[in-house]
HTML snippet that shows the backbone in 3Dmol.js (N, CA, C, O; Angstrom):
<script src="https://3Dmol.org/build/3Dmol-min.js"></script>
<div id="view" style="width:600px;height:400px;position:relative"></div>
<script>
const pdb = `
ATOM      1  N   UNK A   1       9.800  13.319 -16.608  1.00  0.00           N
ATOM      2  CA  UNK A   1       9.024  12.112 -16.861  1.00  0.00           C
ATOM      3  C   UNK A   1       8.098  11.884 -15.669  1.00  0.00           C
ATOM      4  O   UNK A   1       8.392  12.037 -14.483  1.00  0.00           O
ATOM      5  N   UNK A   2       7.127  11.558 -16.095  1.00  0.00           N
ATOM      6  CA  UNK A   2       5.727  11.221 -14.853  1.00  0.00           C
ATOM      7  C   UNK A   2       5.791  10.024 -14.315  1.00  0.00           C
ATOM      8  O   UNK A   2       6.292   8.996 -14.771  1.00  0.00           O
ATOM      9  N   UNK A   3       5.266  10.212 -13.339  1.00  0.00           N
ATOM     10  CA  UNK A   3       4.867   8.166 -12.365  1.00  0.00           C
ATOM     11  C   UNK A   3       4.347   7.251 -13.577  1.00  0.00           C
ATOM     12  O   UNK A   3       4.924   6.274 -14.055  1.00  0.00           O
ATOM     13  N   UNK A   4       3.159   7.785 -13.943  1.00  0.00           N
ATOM     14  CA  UNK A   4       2.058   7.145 -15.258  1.00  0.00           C
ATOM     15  C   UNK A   4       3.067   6.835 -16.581  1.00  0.00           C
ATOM     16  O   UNK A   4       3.210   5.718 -17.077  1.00  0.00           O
ATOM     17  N   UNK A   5       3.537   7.705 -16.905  1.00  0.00           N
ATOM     18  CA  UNK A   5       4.218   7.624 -17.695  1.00  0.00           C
ATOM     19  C   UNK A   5       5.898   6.388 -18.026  1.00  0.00           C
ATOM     20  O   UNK A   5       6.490   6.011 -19.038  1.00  0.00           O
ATOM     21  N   UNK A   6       6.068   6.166 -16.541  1.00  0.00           N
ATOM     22  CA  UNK A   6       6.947   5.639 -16.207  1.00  0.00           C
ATOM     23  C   UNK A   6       6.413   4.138 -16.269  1.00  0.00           C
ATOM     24  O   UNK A   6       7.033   3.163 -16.692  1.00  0.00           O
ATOM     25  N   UNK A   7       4.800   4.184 -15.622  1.00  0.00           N
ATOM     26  CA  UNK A   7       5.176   2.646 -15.575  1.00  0.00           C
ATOM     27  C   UNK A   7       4.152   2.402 -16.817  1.00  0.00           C
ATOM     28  O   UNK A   7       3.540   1.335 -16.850  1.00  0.00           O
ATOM     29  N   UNK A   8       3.973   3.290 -17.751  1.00  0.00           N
ATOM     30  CA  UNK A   8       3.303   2.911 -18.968  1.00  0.00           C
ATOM     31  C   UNK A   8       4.229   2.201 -20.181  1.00  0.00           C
ATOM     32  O   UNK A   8       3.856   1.386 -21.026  1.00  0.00           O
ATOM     33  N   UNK A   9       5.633   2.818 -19.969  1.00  0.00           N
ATOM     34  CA  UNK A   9       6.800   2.494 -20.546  1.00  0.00           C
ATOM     35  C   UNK A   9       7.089   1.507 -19.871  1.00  0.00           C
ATOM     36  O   UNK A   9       7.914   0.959 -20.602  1.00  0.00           O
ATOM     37  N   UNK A  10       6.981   0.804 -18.869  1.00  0.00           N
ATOM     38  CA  UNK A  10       7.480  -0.102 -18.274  1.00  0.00           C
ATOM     39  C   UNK A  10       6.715  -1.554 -18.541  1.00  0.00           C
ATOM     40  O   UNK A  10       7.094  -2.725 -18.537  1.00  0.00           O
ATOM     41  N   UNK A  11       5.613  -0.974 -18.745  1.00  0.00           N
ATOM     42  CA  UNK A  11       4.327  -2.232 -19.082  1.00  0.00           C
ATOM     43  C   UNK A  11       4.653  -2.596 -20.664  1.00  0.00           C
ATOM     44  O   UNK A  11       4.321  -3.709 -21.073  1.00  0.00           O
ATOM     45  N   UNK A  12       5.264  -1.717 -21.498  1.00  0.00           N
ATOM     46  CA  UNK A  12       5.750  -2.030 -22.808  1.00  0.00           C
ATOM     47  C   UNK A  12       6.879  -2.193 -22.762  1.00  0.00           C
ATOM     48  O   UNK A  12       7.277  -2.331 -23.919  1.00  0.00           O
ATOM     49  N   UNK A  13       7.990  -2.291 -21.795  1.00  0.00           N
ATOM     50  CA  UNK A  13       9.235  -2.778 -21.958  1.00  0.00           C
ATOM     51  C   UNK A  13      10.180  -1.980 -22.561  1.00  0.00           C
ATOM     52  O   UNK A  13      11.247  -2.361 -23.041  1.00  0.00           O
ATOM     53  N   UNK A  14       9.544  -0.325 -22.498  1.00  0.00           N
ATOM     54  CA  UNK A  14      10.356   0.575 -22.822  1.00  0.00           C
ATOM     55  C   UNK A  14      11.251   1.446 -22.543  1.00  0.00           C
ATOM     56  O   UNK A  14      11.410   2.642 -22.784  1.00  0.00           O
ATOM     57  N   UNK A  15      11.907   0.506 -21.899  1.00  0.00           N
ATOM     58  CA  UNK A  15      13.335   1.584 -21.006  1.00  0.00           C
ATOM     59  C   UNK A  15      12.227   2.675 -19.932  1.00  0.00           C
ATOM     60  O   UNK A  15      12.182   3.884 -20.156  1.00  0.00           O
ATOM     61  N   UNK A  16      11.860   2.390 -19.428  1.00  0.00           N
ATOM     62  CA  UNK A  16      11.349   4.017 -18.473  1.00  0.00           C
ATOM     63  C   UNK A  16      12.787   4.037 -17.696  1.00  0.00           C
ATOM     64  O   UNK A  16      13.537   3.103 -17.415  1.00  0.00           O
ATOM     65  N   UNK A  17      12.924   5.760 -17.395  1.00  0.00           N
ATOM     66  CA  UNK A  17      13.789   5.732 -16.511  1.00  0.00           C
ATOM     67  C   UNK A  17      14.383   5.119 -15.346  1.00  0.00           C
ATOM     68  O   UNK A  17      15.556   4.875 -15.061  1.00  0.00           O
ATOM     69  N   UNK A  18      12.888   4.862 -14.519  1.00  0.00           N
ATOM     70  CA  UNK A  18      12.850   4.556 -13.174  1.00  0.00           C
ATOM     71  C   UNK A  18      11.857   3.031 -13.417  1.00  0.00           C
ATOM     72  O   UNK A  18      10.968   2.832 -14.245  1.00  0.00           O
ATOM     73  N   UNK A  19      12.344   2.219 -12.482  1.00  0.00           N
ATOM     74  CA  UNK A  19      10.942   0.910 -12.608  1.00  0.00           C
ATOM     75  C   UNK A  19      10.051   1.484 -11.443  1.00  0.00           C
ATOM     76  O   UNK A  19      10.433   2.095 -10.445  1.00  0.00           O
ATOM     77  N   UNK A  20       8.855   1.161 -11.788  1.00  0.00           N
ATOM     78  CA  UNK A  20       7.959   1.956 -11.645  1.00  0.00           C
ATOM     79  C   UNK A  20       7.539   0.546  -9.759  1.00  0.00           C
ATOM     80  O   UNK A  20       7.151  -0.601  -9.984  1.00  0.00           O
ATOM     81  N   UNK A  21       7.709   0.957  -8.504  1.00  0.00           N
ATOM     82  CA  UNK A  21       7.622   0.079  -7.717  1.00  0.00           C
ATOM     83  C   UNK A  21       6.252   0.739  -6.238  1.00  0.00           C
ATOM     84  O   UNK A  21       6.015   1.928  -6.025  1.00  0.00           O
ATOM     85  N   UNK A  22       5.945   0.174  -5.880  1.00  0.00           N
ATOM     86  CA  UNK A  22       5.385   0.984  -4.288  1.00  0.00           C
ATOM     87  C   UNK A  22       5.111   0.235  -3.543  1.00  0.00           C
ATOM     88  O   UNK A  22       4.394  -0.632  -4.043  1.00  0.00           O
ATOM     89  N   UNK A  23       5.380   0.042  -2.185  1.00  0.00           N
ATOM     90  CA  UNK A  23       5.217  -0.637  -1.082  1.00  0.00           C
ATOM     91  C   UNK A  23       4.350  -0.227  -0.264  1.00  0.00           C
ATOM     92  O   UNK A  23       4.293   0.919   0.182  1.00  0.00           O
ATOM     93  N   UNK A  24       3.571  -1.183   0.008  1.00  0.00           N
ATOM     94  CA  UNK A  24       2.357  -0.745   0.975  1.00  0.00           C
ATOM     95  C   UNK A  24       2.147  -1.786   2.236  1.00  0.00           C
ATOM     96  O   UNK A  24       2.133  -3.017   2.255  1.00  0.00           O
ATOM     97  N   UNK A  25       1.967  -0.682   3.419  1.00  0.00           N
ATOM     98  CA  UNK A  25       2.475  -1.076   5.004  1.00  0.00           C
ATOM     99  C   UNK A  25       0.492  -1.990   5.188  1.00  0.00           C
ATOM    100  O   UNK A  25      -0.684  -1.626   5.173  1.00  0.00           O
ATOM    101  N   UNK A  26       1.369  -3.390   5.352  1.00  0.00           N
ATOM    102  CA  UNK A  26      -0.263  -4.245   5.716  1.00  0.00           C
ATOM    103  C   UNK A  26      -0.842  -4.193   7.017  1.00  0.00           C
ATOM    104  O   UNK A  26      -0.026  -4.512   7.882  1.00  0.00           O
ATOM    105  N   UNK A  27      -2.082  -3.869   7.495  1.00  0.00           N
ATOM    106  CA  UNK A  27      -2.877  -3.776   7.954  1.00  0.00           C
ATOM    107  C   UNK A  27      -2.158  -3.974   9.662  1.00  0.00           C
ATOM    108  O   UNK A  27      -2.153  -3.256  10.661  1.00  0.00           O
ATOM    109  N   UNK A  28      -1.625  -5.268   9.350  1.00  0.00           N
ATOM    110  CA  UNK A  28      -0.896  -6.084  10.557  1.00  0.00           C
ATOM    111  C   UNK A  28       0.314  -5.185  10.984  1.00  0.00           C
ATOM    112  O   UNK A  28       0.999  -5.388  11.986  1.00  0.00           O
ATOM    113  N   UNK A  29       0.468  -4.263  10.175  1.00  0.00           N
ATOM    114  CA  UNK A  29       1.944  -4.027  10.815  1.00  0.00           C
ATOM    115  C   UNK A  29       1.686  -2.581  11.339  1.00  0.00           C
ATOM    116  O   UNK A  29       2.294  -1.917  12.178  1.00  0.00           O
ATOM    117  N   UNK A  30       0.442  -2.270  10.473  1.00  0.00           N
ATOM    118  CA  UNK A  30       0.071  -1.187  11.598  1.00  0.00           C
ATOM    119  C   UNK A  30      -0.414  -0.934  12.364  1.00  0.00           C
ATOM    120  O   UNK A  30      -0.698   0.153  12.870  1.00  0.00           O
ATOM    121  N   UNK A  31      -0.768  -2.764  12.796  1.00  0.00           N
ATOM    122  CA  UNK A  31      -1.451  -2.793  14.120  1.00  0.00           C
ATOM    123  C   UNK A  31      -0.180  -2.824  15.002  1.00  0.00           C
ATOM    124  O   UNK A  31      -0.135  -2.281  16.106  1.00  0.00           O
ATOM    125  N   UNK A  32       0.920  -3.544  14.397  1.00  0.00           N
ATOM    126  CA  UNK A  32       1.831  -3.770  15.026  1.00  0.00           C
ATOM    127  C   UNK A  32       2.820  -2.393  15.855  1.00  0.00           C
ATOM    128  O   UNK A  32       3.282  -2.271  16.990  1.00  0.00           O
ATOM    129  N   UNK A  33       2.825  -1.537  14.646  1.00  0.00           N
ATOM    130  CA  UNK A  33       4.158  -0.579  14.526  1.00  0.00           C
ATOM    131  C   UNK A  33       3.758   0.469  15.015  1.00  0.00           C
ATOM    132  O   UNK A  33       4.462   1.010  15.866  1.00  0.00           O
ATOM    133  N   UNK A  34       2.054   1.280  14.475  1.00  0.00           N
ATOM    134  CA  UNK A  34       2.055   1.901  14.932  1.00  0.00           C
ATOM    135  C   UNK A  34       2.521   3.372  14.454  1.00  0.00           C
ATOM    136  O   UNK A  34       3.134   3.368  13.387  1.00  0.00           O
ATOM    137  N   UNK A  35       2.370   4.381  14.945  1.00  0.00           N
ATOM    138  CA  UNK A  35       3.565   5.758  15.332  1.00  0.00           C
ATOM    139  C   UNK A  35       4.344   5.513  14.378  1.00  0.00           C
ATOM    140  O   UNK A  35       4.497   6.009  13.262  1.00  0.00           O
ATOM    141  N   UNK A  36       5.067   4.270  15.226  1.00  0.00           N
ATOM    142  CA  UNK A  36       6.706   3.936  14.227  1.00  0.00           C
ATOM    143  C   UNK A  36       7.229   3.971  13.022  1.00  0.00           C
ATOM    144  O   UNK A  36       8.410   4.037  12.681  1.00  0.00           O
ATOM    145  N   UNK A  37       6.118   3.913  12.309  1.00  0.00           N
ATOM    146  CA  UNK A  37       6.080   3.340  10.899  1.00  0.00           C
ATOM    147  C   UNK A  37       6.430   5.702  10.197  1.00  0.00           C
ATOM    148  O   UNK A  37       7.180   6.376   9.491  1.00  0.00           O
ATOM    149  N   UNK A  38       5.557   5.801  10.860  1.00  0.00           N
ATOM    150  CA  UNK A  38       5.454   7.434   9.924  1.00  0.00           C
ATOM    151  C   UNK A  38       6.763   8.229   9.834  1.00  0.00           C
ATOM    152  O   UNK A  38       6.693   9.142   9.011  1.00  0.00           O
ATOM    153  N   UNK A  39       7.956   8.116  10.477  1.00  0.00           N
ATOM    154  CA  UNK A  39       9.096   8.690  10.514  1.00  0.00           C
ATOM    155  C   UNK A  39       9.723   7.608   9.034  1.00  0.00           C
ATOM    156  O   UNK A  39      10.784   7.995   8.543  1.00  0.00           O
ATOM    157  N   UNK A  40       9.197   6.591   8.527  1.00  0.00           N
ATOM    158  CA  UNK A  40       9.985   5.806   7.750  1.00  0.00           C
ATOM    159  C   UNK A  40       9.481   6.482   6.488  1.00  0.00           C
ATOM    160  O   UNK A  40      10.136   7.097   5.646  1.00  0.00           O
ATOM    161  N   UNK A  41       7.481   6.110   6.565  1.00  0.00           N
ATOM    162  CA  UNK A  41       6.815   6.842   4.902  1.00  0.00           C
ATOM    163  C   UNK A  41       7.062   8.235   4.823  1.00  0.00           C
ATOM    164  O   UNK A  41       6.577   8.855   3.877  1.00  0.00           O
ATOM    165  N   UNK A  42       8.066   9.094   6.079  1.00  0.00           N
ATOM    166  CA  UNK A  42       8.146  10.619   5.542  1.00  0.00           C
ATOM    167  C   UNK A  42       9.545  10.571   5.013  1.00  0.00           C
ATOM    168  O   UNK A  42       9.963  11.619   4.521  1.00  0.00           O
ATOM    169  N   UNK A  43      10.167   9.758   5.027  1.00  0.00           N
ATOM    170  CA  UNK A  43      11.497   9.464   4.536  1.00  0.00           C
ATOM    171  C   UNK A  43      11.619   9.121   3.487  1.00  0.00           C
ATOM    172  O   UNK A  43      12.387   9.745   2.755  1.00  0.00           O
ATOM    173  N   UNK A  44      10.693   7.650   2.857  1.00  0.00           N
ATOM    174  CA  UNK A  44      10.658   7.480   1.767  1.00  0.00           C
ATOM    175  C   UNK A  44       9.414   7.386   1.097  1.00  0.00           C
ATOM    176  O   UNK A  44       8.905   6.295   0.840  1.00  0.00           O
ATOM    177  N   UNK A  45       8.664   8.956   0.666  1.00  0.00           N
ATOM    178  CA  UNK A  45       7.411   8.959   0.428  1.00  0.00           C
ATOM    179  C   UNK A  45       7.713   7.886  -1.198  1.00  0.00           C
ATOM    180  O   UNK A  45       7.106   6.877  -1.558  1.00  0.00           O
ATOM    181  N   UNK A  46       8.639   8.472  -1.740  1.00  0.00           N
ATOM    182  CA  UNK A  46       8.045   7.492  -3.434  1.00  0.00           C
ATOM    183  C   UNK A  46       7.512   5.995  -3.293  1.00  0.00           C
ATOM    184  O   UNK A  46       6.649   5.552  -4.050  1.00  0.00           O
ATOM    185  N   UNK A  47       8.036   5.321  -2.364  1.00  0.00           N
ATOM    186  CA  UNK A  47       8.308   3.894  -2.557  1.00  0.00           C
ATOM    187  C   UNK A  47       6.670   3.433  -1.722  1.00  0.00           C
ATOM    188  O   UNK A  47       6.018   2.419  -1.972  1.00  0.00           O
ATOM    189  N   UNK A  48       6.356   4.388  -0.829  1.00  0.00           N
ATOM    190  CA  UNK A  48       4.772   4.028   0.192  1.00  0.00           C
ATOM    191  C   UNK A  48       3.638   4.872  -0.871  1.00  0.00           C
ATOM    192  O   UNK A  48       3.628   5.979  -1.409  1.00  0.00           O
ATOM    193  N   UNK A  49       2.859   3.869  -0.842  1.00  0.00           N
ATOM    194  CA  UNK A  49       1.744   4.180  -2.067  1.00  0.00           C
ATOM    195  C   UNK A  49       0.489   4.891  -0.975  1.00  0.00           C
ATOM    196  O   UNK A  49      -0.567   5.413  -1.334  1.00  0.00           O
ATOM    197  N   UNK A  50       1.024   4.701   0.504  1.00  0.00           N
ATOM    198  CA  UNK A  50      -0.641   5.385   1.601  1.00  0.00           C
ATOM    199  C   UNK A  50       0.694   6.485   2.006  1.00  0.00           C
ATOM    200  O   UNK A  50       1.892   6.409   2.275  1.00  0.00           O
ATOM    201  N   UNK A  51      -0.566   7.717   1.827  1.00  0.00           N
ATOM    202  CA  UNK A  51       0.204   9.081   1.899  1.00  0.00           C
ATOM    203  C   UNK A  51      -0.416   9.702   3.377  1.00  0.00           C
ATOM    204  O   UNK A  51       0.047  10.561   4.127  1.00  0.00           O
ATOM    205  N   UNK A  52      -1.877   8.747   3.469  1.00  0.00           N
ATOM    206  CA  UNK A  52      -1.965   9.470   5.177  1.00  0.00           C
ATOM    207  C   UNK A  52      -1.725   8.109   5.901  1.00  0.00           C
ATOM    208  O   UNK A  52      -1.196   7.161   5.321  1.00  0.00           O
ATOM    209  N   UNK A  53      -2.177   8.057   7.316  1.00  0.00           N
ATOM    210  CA  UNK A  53      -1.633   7.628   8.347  1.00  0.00           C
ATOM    211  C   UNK A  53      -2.752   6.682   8.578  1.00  0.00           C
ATOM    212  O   UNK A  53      -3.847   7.194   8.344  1.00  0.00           O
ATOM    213  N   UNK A  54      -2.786   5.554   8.938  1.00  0.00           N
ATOM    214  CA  UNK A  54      -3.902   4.657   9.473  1.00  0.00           C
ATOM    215  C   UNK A  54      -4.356   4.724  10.774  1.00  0.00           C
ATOM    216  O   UNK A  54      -3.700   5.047  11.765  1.00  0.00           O
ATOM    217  N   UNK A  55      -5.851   4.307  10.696  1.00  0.00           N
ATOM    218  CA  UNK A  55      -6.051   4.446  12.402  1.00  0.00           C
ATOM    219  C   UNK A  55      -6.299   3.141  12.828  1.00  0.00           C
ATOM    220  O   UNK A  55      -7.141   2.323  12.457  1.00  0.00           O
ATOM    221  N   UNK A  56      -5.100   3.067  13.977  1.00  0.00           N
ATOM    222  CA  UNK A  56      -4.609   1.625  14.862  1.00  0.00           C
ATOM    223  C   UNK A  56      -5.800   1.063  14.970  1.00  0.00           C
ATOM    224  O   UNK A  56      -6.158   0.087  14.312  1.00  0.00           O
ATOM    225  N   UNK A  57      -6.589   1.751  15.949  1.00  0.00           N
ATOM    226  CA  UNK A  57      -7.797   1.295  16.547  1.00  0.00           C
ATOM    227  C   UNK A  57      -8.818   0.713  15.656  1.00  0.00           C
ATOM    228  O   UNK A  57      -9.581  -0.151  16.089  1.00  0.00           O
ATOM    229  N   UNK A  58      -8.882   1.130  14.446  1.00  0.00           N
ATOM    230  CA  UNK A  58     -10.000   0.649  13.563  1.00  0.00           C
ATOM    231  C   UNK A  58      -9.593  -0.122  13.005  1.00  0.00           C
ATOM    232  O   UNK A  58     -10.404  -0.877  12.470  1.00  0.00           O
ATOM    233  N   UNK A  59      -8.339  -0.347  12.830  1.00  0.00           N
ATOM    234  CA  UNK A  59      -8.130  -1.594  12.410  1.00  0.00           C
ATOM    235  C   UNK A  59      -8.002  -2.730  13.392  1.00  0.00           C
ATOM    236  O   UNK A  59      -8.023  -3.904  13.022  1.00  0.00           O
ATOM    237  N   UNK A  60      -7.860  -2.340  14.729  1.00  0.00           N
ATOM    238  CA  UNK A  60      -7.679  -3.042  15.644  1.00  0.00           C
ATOM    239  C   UNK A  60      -9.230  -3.911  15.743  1.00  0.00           C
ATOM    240  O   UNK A  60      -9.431  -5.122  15.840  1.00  0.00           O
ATOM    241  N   UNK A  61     -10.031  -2.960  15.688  1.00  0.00           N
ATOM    242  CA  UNK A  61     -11.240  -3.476  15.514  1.00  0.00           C
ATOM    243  C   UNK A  61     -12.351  -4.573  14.152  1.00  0.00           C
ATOM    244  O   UNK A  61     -13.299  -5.357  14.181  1.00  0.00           O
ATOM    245  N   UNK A  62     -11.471  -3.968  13.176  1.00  0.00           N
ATOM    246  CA  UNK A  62     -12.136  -4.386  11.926  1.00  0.00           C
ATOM    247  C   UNK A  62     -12.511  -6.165  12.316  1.00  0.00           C
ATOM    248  O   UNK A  62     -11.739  -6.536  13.200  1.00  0.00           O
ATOM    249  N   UNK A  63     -13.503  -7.321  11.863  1.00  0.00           N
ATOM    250  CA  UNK A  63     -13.895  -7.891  11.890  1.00  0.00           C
ATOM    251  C   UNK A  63     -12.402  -9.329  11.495  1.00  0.00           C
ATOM    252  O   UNK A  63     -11.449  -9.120  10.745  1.00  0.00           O
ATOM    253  N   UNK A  64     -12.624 -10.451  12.143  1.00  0.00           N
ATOM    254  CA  UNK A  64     -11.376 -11.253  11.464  1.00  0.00           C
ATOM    255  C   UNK A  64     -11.858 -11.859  10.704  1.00  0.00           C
ATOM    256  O   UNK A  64     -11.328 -12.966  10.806  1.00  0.00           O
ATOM    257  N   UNK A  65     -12.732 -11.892   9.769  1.00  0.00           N
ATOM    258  CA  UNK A  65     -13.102 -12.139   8.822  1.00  0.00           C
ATOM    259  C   UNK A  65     -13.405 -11.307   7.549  1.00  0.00           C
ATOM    260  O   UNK A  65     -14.623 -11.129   7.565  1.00  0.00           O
ATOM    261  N   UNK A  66     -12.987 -10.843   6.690  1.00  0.00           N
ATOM    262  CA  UNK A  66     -14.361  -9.610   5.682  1.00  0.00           C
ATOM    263  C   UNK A  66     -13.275  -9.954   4.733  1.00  0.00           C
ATOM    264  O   UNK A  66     -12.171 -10.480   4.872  1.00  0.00           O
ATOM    265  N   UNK A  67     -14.110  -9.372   3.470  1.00  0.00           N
ATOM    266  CA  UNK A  67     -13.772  -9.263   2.033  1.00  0.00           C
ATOM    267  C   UNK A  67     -13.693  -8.036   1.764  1.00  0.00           C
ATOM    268  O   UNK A  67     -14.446  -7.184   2.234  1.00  0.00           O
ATOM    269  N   UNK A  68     -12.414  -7.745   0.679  1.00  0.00           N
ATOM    270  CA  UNK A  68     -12.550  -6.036   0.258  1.00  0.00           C
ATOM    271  C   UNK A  68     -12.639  -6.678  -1.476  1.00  0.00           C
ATOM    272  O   UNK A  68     -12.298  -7.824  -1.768  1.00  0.00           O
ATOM    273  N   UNK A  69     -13.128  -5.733  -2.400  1.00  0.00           N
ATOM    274  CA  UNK A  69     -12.932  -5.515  -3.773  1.00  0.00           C
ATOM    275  C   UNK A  69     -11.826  -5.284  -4.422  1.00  0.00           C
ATOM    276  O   UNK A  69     -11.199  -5.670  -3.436  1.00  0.00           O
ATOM    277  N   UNK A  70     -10.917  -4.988  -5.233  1.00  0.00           N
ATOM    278  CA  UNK A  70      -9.980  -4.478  -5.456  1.00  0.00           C
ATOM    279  C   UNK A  70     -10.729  -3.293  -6.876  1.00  0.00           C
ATOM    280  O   UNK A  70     -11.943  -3.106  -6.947  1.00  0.00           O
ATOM    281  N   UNK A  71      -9.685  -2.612  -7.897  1.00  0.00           N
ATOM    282  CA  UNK A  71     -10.307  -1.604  -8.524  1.00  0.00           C
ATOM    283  C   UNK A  71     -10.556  -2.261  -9.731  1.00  0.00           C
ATOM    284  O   UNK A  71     -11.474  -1.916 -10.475  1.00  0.00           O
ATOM    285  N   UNK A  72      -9.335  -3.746 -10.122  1.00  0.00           N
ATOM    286  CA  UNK A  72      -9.974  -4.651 -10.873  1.00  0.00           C
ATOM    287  C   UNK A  72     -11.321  -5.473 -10.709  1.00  0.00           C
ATOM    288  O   UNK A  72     -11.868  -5.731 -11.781  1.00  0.00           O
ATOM    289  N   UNK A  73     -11.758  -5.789  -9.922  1.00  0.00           N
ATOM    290  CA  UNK A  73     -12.776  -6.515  -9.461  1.00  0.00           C
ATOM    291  C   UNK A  73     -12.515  -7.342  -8.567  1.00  0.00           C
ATOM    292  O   UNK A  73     -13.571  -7.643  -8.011  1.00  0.00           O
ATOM    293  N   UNK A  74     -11.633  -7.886  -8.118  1.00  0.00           N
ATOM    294  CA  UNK A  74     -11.113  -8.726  -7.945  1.00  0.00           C
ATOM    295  C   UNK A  74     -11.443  -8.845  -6.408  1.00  0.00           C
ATOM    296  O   UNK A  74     -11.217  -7.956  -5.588  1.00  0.00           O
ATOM    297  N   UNK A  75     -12.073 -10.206  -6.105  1.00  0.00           N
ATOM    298  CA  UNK A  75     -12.645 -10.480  -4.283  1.00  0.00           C
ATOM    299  C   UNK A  75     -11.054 -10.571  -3.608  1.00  0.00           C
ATOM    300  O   UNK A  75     -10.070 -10.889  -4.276  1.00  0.00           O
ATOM    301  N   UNK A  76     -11.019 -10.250  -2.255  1.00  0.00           N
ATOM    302  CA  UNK A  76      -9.710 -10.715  -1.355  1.00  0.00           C
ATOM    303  C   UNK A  76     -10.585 -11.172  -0.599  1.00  0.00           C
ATOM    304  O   UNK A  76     -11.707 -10.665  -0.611  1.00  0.00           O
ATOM    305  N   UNK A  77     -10.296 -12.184   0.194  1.00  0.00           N
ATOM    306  CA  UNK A  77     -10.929 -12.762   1.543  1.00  0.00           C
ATOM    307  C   UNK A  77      -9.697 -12.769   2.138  1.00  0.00           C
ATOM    308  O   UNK A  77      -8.603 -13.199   1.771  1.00  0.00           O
ATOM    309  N   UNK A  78     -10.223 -12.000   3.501  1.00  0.00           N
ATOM    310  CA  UNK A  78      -8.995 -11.900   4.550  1.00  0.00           C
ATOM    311  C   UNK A  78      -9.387 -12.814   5.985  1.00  0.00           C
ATOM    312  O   UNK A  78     -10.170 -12.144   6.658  1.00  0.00           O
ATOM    313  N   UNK A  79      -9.167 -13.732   6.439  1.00  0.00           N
ATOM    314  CA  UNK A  79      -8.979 -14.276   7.486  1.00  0.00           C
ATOM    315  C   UNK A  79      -8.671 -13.739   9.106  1.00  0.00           C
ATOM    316  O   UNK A  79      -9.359 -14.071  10.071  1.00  0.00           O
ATOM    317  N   UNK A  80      -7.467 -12.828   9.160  1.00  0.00           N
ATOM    318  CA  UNK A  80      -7.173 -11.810  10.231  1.00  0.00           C
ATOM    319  C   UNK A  80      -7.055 -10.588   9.592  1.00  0.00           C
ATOM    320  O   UNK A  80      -6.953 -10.291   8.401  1.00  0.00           O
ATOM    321  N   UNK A  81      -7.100  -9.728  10.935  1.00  0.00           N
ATOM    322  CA  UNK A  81      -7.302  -8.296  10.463  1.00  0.00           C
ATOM    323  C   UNK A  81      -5.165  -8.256  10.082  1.00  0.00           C
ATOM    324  O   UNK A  81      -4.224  -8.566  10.813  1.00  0.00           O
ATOM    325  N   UNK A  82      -5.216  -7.637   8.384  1.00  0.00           N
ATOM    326  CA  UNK A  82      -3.956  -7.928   8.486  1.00  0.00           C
ATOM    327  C   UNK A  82      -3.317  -8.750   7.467  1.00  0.00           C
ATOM    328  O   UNK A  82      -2.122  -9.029   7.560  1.00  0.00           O
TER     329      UNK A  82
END
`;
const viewer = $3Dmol.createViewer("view");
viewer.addModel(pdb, "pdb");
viewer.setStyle({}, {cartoon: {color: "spectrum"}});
viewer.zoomTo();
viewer.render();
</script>
């Protein structure tokens, strides 16, 4: 059984095997963590939806203010980087 498949059954309430879940490390914590964090997403790749590594610094830098899109359309306004 596939990821897609899993949470296509899941969006219809059809028994999928697995519930279909992914956790994703925010901005802040990889300003925070760092390094630290990559010994955890090589441990539990299913559950982390970012498969490469962030860079501290650019986020360290990013603006404390900006907006991203999402793939729905959808505006975020972020306040801190984070």
């Amino acid at each position: 059984m596939s990821i897609i498949t899993d949470r296509i059954k899941a969006m219809r309430y059809d028994y999928p095997e697995y519930i279909p879940v992914s956790i994703e490390v925010t901005a802040a914590c990889w300003i925070k963590y760092g390094e630290k964090l990559h010994p955890i997403l090589d441990r539990h790749p299913w559950f982390f939806c970012e498969r490469s590594y962030k860079d501290y610094e650019a986020l360290r830098l990013r603006p404390m203010h900006y907006e991203r899109t999402d793939a729905w359309g959808c505006v975020w306004k972020h306040a801190l980087a984070g």
